[in-house]
C-alpha positions as a Markdown table, in Angstrom:
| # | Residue | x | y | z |
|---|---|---|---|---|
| 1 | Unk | 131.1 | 72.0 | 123.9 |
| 2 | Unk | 134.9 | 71.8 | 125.2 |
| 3 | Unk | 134.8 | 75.5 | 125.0 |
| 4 | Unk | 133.1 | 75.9 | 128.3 |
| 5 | Unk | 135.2 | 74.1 | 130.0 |
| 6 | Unk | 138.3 | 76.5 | 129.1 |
| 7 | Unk | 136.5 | 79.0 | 130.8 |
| 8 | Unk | 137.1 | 81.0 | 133.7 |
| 9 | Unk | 134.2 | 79.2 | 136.6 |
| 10 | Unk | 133.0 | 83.1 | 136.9 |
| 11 | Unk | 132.1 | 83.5 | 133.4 |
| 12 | Unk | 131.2 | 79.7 | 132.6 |
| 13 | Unk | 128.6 | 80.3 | 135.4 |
| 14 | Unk | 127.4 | 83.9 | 134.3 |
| 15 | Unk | 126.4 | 82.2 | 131.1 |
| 16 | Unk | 124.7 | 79.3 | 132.3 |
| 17 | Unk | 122.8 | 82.1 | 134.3 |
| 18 | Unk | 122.2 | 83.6 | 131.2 |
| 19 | Unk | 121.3 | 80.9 | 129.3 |
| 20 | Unk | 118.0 | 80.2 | 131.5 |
| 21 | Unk | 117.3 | 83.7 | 131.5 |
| 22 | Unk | 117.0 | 83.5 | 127.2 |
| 23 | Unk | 115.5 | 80.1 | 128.1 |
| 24 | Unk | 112.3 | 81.9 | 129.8 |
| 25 | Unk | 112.3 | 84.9 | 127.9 |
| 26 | Unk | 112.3 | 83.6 | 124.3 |
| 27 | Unk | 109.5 | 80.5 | 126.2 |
| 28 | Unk | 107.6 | 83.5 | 128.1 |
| 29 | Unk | 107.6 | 85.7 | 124.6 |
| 30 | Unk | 106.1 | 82.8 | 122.7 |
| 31 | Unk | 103.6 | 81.2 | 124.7 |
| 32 | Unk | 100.9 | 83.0 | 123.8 |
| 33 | Unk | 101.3 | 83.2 | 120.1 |
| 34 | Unk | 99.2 | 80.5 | 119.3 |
| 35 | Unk | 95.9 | 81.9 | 121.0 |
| 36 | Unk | 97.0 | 85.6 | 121.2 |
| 37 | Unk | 94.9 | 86.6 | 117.5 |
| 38 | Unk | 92.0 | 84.4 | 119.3 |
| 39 | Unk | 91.7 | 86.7 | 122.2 |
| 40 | Unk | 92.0 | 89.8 | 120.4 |
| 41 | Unk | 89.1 | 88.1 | 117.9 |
| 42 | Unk | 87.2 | 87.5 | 121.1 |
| 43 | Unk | 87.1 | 90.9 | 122.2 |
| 44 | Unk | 85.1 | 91.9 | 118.9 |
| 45 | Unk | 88.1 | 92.6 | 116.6 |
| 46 | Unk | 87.6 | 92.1 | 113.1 |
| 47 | Unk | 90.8 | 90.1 | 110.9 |
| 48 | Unk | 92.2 | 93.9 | 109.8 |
| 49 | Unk | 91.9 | 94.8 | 113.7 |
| 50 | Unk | 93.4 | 91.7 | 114.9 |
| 51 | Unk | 96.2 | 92.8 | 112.2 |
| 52 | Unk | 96.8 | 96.0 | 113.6 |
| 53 | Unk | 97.1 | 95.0 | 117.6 |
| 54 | Unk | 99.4 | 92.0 | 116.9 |
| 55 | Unk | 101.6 | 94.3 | 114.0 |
| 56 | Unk | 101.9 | 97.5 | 117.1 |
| 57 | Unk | 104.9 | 94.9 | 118.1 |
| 58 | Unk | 106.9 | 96.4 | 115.8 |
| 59 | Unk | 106.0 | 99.6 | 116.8 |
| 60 | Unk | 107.5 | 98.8 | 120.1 |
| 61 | Unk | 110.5 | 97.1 | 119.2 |
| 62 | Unk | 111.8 | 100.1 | 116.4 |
| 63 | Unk | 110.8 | 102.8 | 118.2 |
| 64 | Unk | 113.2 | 101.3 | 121.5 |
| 65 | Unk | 116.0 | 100.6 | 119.5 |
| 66 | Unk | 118.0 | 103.1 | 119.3 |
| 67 | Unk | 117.5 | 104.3 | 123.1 |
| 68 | Unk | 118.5 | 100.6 | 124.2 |
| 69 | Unk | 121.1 | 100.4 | 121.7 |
| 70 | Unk | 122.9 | 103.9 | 123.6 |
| 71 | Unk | 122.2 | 102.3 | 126.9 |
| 72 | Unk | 123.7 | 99.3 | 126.8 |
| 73 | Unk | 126.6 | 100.5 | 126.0 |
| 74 | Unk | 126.3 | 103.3 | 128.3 |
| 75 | Unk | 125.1 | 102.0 | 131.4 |
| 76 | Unk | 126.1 | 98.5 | 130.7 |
| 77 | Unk | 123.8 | 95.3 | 129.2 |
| 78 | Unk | 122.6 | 94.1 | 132.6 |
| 79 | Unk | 119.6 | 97.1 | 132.9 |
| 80 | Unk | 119.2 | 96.5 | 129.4 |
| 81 | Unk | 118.2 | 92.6 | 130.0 |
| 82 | Unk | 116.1 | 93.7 | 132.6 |
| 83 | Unk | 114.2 | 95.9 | 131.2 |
| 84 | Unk | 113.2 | 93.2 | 128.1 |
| 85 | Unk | 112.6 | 90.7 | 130.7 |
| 86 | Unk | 110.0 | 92.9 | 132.8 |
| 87 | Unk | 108.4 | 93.6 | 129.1 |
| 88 | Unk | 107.8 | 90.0 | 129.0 |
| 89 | Unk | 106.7 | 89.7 | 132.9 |
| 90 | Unk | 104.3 | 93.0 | 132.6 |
| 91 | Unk | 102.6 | 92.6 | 128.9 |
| 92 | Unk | 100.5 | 89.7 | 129.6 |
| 93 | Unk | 99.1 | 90.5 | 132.7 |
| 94 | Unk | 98.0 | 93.8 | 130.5 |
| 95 | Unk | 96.0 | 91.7 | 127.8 |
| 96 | Unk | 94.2 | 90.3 | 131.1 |
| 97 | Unk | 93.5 | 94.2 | 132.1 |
| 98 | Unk | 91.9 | 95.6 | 129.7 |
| 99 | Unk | 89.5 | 94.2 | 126.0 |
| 100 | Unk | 90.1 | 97.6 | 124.7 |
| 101 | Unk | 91.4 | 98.1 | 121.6 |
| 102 | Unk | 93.7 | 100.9 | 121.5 |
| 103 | Unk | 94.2 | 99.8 | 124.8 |
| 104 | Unk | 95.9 | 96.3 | 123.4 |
| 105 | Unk | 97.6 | 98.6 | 121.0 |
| 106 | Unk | 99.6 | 99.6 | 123.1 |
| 107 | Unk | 100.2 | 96.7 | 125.2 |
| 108 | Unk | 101.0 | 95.1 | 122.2 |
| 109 | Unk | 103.6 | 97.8 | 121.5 |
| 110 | Unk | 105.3 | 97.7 | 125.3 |
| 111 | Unk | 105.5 | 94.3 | 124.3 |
| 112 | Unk | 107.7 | 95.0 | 121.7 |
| 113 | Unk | 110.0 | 96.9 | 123.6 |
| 114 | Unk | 111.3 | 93.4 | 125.0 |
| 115 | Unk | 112.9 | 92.1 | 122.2 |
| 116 | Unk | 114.9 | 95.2 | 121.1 |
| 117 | Unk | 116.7 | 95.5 | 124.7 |
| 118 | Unk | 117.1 | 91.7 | 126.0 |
| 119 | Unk | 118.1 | 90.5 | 122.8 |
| 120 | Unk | 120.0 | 93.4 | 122.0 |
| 121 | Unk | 121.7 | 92.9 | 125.5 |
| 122 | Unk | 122.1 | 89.1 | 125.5 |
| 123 | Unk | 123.9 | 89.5 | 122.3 |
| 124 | Unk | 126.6 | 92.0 | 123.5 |
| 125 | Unk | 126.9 | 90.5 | 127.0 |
| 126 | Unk | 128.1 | 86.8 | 125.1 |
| 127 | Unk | 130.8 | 88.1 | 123.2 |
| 128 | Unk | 131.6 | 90.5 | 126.3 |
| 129 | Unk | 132.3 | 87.3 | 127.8 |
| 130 | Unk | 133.4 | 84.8 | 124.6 |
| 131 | Unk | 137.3 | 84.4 | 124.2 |
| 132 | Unk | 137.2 | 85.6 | 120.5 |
| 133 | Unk | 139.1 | 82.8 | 119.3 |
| 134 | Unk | 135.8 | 80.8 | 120.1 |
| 135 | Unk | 133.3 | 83.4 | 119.7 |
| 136 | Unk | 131.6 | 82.0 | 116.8 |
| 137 | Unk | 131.2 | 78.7 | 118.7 |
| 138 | Unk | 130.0 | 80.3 | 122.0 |
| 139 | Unk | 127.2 | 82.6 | 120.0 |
| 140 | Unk | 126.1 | 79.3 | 118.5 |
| 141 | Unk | 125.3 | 78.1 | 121.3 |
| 142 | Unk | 124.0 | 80.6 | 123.7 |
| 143 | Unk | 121.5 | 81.4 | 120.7 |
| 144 | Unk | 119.8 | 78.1 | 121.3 |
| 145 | Unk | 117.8 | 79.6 | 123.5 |
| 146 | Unk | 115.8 | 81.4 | 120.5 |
| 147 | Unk | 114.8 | 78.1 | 118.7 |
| 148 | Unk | 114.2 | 76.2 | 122.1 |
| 149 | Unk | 112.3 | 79.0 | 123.6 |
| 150 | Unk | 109.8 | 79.7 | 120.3 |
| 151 | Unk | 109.5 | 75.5 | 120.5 |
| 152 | Unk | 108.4 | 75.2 | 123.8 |
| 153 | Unk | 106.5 | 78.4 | 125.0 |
| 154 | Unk | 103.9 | 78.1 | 122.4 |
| 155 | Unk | 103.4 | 74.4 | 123.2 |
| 156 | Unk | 103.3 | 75.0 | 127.2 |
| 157 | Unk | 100.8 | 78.6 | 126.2 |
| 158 | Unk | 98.8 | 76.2 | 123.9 |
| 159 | Unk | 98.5 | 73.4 | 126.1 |
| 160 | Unk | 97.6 | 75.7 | 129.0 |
| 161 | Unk | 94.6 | 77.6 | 126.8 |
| 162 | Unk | 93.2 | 74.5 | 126.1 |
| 163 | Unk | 92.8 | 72.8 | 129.5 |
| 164 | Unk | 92.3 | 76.1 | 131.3 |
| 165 | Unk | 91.4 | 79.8 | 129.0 |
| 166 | Unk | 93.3 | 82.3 | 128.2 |
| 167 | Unk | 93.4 | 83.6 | 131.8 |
| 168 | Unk | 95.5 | 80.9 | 133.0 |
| 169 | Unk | 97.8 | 81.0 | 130.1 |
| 170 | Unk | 98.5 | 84.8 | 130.1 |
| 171 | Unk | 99.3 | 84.0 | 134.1 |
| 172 | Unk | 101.9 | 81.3 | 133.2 |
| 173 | Unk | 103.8 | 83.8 | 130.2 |
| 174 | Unk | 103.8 | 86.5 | 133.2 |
| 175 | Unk | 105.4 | 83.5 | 135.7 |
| 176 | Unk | 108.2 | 82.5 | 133.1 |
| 177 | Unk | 109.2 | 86.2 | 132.8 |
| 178 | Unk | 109.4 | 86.7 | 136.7 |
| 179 | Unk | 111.1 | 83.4 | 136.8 |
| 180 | Unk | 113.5 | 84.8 | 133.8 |
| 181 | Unk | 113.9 | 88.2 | 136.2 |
| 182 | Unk | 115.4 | 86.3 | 138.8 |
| 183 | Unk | 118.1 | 84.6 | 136.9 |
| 184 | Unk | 119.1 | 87.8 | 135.2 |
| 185 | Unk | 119.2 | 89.5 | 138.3 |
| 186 | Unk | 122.1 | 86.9 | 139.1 |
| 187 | Unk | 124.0 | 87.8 | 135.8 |
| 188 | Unk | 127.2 | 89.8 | 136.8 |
| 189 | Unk | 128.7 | 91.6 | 133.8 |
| 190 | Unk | 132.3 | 93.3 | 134.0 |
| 191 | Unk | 133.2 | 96.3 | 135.4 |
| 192 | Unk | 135.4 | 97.4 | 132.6 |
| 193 | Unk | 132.6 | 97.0 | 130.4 |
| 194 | Unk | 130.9 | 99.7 | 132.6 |
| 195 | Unk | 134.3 | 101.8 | 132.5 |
| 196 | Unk | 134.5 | 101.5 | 128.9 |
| 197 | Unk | 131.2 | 102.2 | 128.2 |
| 198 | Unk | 130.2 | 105.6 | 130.3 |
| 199 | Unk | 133.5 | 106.9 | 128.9 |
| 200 | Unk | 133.4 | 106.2 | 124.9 |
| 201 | Unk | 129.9 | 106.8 | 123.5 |
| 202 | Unk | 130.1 | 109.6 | 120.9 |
| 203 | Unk | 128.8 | 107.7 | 117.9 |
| 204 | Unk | 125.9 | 108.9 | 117.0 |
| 205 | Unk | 123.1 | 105.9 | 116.7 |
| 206 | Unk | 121.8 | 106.7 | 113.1 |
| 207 | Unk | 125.1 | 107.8 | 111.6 |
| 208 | Unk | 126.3 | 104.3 | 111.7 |
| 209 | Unk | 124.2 | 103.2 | 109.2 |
| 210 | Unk | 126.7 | 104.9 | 106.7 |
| 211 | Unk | 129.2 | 103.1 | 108.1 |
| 212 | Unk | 130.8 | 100.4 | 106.2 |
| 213 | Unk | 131.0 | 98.2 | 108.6 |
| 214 | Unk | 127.7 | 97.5 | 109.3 |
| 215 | Unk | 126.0 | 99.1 | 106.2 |
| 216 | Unk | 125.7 | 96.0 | 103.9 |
| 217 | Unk | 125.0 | 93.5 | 107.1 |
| 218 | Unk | 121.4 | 95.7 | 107.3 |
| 219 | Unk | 120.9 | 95.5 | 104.1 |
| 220 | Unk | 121.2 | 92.3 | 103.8 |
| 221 | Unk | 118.9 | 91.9 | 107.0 |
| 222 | Unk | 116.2 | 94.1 | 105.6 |
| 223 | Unk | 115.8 | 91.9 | 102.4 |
| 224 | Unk | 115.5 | 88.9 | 104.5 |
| 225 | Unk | 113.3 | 90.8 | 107.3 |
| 226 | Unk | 111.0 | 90.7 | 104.4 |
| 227 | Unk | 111.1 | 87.2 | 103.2 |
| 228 | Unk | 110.7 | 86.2 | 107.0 |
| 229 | Unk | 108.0 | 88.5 | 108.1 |
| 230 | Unk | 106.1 | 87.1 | 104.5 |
| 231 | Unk | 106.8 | 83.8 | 106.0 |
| 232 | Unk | 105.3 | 84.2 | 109.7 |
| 233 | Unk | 102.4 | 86.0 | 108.1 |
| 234 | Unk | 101.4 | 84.5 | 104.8 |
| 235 | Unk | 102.1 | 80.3 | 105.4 |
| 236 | Unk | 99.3 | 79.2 | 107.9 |
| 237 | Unk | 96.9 | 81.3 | 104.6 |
| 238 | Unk | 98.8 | 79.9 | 101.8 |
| 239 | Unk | 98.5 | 76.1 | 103.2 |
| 240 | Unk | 95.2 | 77.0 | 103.3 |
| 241 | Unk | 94.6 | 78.2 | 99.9 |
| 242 | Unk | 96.8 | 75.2 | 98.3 |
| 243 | Unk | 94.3 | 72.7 | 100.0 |
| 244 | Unk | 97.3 | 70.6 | 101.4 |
| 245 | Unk | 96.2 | 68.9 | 104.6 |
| 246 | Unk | 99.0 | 70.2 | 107.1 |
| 247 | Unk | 99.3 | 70.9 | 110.3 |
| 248 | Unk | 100.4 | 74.3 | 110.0 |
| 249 | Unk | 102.5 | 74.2 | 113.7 |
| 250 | Unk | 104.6 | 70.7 | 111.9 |
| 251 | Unk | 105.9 | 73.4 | 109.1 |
| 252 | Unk | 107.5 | 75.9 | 112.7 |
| 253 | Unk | 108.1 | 73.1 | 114.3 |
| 254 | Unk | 110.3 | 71.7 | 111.3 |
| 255 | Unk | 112.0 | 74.9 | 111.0 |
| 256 | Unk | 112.5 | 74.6 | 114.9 |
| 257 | Unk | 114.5 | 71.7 | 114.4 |
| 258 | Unk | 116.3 | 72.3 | 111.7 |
| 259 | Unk | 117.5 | 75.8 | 113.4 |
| 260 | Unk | 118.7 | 74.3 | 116.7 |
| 261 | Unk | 120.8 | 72.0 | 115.1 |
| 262 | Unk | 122.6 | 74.2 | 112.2 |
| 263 | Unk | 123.3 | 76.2 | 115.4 |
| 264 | Unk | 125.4 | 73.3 | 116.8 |
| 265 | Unk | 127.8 | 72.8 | 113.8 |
| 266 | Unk | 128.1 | 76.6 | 112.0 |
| 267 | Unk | 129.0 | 78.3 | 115.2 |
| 268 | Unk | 132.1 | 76.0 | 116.0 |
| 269 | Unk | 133.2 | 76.2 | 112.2 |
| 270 | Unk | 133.1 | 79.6 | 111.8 |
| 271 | Unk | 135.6 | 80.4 | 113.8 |
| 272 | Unk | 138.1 | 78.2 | 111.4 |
| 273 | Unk | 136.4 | 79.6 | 108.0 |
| 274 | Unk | 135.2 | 82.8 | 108.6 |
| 275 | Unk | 131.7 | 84.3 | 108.8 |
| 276 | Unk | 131.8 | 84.6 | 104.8 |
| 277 | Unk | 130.9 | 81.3 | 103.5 |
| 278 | Unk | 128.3 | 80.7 | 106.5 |
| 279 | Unk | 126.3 | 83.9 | 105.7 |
| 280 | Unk | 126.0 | 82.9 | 102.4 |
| 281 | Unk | 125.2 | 79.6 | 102.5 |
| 282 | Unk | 122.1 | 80.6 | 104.7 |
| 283 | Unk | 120.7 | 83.2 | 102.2 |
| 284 | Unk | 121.3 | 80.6 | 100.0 |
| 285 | Unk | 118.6 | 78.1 | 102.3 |
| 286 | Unk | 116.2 | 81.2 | 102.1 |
| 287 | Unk | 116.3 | 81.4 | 98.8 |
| 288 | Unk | 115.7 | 77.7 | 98.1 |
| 289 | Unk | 113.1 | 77.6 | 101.2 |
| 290 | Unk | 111.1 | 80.5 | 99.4 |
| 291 | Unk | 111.5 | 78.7 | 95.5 |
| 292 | Unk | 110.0 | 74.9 | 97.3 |
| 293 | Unk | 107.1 | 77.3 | 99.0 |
| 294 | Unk | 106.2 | 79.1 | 95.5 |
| 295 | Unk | 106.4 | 75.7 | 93.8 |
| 296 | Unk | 104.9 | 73.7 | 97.0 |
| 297 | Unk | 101.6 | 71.7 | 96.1 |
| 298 | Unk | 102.0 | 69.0 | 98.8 |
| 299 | Unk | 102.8 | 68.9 | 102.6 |
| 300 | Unk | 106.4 | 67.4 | 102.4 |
| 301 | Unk | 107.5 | 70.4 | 100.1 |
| 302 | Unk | 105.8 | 72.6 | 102.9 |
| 303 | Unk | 107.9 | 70.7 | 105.7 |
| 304 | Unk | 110.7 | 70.6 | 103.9 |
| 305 | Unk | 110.3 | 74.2 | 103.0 |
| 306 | Unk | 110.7 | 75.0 | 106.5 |
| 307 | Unk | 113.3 | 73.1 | 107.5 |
| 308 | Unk | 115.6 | 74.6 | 104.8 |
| 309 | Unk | 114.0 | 78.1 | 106.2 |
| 310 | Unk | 115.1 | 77.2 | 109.8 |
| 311 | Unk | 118.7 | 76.3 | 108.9 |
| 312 | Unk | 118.7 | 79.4 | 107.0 |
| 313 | Unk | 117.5 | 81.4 | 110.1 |
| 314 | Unk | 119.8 | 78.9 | 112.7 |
| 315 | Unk | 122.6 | 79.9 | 110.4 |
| 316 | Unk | 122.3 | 83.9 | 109.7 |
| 317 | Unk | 121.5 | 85.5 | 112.7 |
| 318 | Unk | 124.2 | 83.9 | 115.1 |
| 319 | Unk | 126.6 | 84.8 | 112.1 |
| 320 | Unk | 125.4 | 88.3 | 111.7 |
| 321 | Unk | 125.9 | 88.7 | 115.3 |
| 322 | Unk | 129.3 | 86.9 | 115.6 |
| 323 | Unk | 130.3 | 89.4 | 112.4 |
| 324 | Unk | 128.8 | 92.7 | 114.4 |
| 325 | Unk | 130.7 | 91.5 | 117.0 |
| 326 | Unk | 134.2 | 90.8 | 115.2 |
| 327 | Unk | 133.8 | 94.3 | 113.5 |
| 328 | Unk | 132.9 | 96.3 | 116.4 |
| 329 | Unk | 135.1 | 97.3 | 119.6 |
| 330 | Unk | 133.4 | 96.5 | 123.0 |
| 331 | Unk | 132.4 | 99.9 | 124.0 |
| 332 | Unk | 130.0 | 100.0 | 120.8 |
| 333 | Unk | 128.7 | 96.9 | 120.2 |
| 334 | Unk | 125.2 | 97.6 | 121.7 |
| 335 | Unk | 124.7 | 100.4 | 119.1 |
| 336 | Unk | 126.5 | 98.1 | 116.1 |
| 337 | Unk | 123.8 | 95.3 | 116.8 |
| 338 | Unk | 121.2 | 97.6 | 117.4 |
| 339 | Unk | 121.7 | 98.7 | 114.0 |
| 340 | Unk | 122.3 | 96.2 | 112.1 |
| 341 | Unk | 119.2 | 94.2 | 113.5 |
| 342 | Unk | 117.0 | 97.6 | 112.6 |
| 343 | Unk | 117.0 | 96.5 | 108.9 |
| 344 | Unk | 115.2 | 92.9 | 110.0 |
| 345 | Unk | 112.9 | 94.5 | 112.5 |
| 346 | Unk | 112.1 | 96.8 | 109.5 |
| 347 | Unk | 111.5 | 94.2 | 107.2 |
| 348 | Unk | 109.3 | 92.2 | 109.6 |
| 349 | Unk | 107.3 | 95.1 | 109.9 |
| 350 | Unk | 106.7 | 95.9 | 106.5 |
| 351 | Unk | 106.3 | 92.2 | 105.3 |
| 352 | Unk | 102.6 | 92.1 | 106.0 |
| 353 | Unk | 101.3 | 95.5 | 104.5 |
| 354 | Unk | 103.6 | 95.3 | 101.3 |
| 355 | Unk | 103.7 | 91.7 | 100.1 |
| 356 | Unk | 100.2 | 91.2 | 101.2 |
| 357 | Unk | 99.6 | 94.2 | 98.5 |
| 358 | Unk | 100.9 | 92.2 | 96.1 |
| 359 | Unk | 99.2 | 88.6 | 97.7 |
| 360 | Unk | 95.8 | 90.5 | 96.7 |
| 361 | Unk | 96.8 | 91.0 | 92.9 |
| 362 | Unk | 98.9 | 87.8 | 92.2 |
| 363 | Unk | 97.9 | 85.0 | 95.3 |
| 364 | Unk | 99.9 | 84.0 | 97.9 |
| 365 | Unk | 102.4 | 81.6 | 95.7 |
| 366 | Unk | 102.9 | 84.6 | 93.9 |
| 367 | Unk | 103.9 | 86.5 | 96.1 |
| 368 | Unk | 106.5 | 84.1 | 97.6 |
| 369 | Unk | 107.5 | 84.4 | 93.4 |
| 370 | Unk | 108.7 | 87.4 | 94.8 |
| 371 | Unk | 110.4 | 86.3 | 98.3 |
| 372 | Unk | 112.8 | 84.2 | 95.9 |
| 373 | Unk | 113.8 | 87.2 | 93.9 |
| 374 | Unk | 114.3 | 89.2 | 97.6 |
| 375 | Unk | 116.7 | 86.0 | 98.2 |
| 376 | Unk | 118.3 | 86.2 | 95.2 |
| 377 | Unk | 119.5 | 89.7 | 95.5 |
| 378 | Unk | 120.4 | 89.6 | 98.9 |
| 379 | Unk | 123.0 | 86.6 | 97.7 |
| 380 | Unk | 124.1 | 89.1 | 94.7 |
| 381 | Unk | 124.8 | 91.7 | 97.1 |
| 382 | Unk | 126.5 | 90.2 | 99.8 |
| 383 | Unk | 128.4 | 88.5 | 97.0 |
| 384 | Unk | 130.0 | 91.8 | 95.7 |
| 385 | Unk | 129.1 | 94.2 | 98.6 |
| 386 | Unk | 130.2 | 92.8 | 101.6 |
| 387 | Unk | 133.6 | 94.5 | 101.7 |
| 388 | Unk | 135.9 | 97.3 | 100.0 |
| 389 | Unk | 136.0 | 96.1 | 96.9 |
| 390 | Unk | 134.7 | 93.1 | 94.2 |
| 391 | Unk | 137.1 | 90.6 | 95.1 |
| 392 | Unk | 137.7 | 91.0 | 98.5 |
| 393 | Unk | 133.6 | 90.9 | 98.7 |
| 394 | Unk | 133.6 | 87.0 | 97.0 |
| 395 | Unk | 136.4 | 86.0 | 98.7 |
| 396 | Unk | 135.4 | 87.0 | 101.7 |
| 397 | Unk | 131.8 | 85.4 | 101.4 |
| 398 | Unk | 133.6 | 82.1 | 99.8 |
| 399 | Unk | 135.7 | 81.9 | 102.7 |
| 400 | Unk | 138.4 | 82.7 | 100.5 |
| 401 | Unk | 139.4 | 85.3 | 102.6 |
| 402 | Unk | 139.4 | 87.1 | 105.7 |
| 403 | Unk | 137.4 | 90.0 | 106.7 |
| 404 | Unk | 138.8 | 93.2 | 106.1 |
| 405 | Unk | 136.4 | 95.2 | 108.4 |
| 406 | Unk | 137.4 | 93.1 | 111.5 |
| 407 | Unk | 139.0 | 95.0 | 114.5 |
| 408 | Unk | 142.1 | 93.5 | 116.1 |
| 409 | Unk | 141.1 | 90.8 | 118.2 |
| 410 | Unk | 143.6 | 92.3 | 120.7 |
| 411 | Unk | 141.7 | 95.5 | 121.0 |
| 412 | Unk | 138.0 | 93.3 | 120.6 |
| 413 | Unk | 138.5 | 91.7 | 123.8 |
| 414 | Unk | 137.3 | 92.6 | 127.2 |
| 415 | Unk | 140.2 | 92.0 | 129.4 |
């Protein structure tokens, strides 16, 4: 991590600041995922019930998107971050408040707002302050926070439940967000992100999703959104159905692992071979993850299922942000990550409803039949899509050559 120490002290210690801000959101978001469906069961829910409160997330999180998107780069990413973070200090004291189901509906949906603005924000404030010479590197690893944080919180939430209820453990998801609200209080962004920003916003929010820039990147997002959203909804079910005796939080906890560490090593080298080659080789982990699962008949295919998954997930999303962030100029990345992420958050969404359709008519090892052929063409198409024409596209994701879509880094940088 010789990187940080090139920085200037200001910015090495804004991002250590931030760092422990992601640290508690991404812990305080997670902790009470484990017992979460269990409380909403225990206020009378039935399973399609439980479905609907926890799936009101995505409600949330797409309907604040493009709001959060314009305001972080209008009135800068600091309110931004503190608005996600006060969604993650507010929402479980709200599950506390109230047994009622539309009531948790829209708890559930507040809760969702958190995501779309501090990740959105936490995104665009570290390349605001990455030298982009090392950006790849520094996204790397100020996104270990995500794998960390979804390692930890549930294990602190499910520890908590167990020795003391759900009361306790909602209390100690609300304390890591007002923890997390302090730290990002302390974050000090830069001023002529603030200038830029109030002065050059004329982009319309939706119209970028014509843009070429950003077009394939969402698609390519949306197809995985799916496999993904299968994966966190359908596994804990399908190790059921095979009969493999599993614990089903070893197959996370393997793609934990295997996410922080990718993170570690693709950051670094993407700034020496291009985003190209690293975005492919992790829809190439998806697509091998999702073949082991619909072949999978005994727990090490399972773990090692998800360990290919995680270094698939380790590897895309830092890349996808470290490529919104090359193609975009600082006074519109908020919008250029807001969009591109709205074809995952899409994805996850639909996951359940749509490929559970199909998990009724062909099973569940079916259906992940169907998550290879999502990985296969999102491989096809970032293959021959990913820029202006055929062969700049495979060179490009080979590493063959260099991005055609990528702004000067002169005019990328924040000064």
């Amino acid at each position: 991590m010789n990187v940080f120490t090139q920085l200037e002290p200001k910015v090495r210690q804004n991002l250590l600041v931030l760092f422990a801000a992601g640290l508690l959101f991404w812990s305080g978001l997670a902790a009470h995922l484990p017992t979460l469906p269990l409380y909403i069961q225990a206020t009378g829910a039935n399973e399609q019930w439980v479905g609907i409160v926890m799936g009101a997330f995505a409600i949330g999180l797409l309907a604040s998107r493009q709001w959060l998107a314009k305001l972080a780069d209008l009135r800068g990413r600091k309110v931004v971050l503190l608005i996600g973070m006060t969604a993650i200090a507010v929402a479980p004291l709200g599950y506390l408040l109230t047994n009622n189901i539309p009531l948790l509906i829209g708890i559930r949906a507040f809760h969702g707002i958190s995501i779309a603005a501090f990740a959105l924000a936490y995104s665009a404030l570290v390349v605001d302050f990455s030298p982009p010479q090392h950006r790849g590197e520094l996204i790397g690893y100020m996104s270990l926070v995500n794998p960390t944080g979804l390692a930890l919180g549930p294990a602190i939430g499910g520890f908590i439940y167990e020795w003391f209820g759900f009361t306790p453990m909602f209390l100690a998801a609300a304390g890591m967000g007002l923890l997390g609200l302090f730290y990002t209080a302390q974050v000090q962004e830069s001023k002529v992100v603030r200038q830029m920003t109030q002065n050059q916003t004329d982009s319309q929010f939706w119209r970028l999703l014509g843009d070429p820039r950003v077009r394939i990147p969402a698609v390519i997002l949306l197809l995985i959104g799916l496999t993904f959203g299968t994966l966190s909804t359908f596994v804990p079910l399908y190790i059921k159905e095979a009969g493999v005796s599993l614990n089903t939080g070893l197959f996370y906890t393997a793609a934990a692992i295997a996410s922080f560490a990718i993170r570690l090593v693709a950051g670094p080298a993407s700034d020496r071979l291009g985003r190209g080659p690293f975005i492919s080789l992790s829809l190439v982990c998806y697509t091998l993850s999702m073949l082991m699962l619909w072949q999978a008949h005994n727990a090490a295919t399972f773990l090692l299922a998800g360990a290919i998954e995680g270094a698939g997930s380790g590897t895309l999303i830092p890349m996808m942000a470290a490529l919104m962030a090359d193609r975009s100029y600082p006074h519109e990345r908020g919008r250029m990550f807001g969009i591109c992420m709205v074809g995952f958050d899409v994805g996850i969404a639909i996951a359940g409803p749509l490929l559970g359709t199909f998990a009724t008519q062909i099973g569940y090892r079916g259906m992940f039949g169907i998550c290879v052929g999502l990985g296969l063409l999102a491989i096809v198409v970032f293959l021959t899509q990913s820029s202006k024409t055929l062969p700049c596209s495979w060179r490009f994701a080979m590493g063959q050559g260099t991005d055609i879509y990528a702004v000067p880094l002169t005019e990328s940088k924040i000064e």
